[in-house]
N, C-alpha and C positions, 0 to 999 in steps of 0.2 A: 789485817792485811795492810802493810805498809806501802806507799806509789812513789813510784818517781818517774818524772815526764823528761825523756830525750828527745828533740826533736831535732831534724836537719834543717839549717837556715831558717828563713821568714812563712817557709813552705807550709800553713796549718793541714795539708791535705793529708800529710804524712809524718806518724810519729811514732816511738817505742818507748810506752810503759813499763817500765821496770816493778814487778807487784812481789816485794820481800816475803818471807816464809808463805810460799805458796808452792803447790805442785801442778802436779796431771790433772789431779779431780778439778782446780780448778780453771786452770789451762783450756782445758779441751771442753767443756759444758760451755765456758764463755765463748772461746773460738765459734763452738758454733751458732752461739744466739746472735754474734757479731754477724757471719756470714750469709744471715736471712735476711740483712738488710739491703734492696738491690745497688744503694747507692758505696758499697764497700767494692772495690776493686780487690783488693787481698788484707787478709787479716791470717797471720800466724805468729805460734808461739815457738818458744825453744827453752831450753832449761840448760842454765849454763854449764854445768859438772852434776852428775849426781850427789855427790854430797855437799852441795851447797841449794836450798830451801829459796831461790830464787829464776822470778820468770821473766826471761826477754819477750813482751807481746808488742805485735807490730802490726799496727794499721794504715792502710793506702785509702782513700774514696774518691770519689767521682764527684765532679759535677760542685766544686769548691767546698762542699762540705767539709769542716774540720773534724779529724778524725778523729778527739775528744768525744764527740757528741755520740758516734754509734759505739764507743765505747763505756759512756757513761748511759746508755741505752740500753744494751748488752747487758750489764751489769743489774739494771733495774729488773729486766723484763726476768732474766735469772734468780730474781730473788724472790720474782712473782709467783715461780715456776716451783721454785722452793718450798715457798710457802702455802703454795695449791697440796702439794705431794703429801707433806707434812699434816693439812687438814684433813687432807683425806685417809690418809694413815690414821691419826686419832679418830675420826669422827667408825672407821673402820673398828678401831680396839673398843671404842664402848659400846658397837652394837654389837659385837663378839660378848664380851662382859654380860649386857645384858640378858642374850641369846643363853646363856651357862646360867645363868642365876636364876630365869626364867625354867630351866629344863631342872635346876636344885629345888623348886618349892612341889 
């Protein structure tokens, strides 16, 4: 994923990340890990053209926070969420495995 940060004026409360060859999958899972934070006022994306591999995401917050911050929070917490999913998928295929290899002796 490649970033690029637009922002309007001195304003940190509000900005638009530009995240190159990305889509939907990643779009919308962030959008929403963004939006559980109460201090976001509006967080959405847009996708410029369909045949261009590129997302407009746009964060507002409250309360001075810069919008960097539940952005780059959003993005942790989804990779945590990732990596739960992921563990738990494997740690599921070897007790599958073991389960068959147990019912083969």
């Amino acid at each position: 994923m490649s970033l690029k940060v637009q922002a309007n004026g001195t304003d940190e409360t509000c900005a638009t990340f530009v995240l190159l060859n990305e889509d939907h999958t990643l779009g919308n899972a962030l959008r929403y890990m963004i939006m559980k934070n109460p201090e976001v006022e509006f967080c959405g994306y847009s996708i410029t053209h369909p045949s261009e591999s590129k997302i407009n995401f746009r964060i507002q917050t409250r309360g001075g926070l810069p919008a960097v911050e539940p952005f780059r929070r959003g993005l942790t917490e989804l990779m945590d969420v990732c990596q739960h999913v992921l563990n738990t998928f494997e740690t599921s295929i070897k007790e599958y495995k073991d389960r068959k290899e147990n019912e083969m002796e």
